[in-house]
N, C-alpha and C positions, 0 to 999 in steps of 0.2 A: 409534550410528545416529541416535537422537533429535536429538543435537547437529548434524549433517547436513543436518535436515531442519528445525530451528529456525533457522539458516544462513538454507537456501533462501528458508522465511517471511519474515527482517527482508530477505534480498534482494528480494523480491518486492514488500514495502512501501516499498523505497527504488525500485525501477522507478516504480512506482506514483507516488510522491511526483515522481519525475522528469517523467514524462508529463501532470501538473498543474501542473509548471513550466514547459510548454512550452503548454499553454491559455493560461496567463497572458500568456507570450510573445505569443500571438498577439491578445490584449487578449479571450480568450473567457475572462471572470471567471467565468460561471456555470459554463462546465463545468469549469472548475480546480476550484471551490468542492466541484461534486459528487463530483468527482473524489477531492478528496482525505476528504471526510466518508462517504461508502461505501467506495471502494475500501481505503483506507489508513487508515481509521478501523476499519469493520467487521470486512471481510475478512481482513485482518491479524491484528486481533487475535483472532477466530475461530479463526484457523489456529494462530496461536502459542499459545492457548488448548487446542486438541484435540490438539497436542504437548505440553503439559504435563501431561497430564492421562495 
């Protein structure tokens, strides 16, 4: 089940990374930048973190 649920996490940080690609897309740099330094920095690794543990 863990393996399930660390799945979901790197899935969730490649949305995330997607949805930062698409601020860029639209030349909005700051929010890709924050985008990707919170969401897919933090929270990601957070997550994948409290699955390992």
């Amino acid at each position: 089940m863990q393996s399930n649920v660390f799945r979901s996490a790197i899935a969730l940080s490649f949305n995330f990374l997607c949805v930062a690609v698409v601020y860029f897309a639209i030349n909005a740099e700051f929010l890709g930048t924050v985008q990707i330094l919170v969401y897919v920095g933090a929270v990601s690794v957070l997550m994948a973190f409290s699955v390992l543990l």
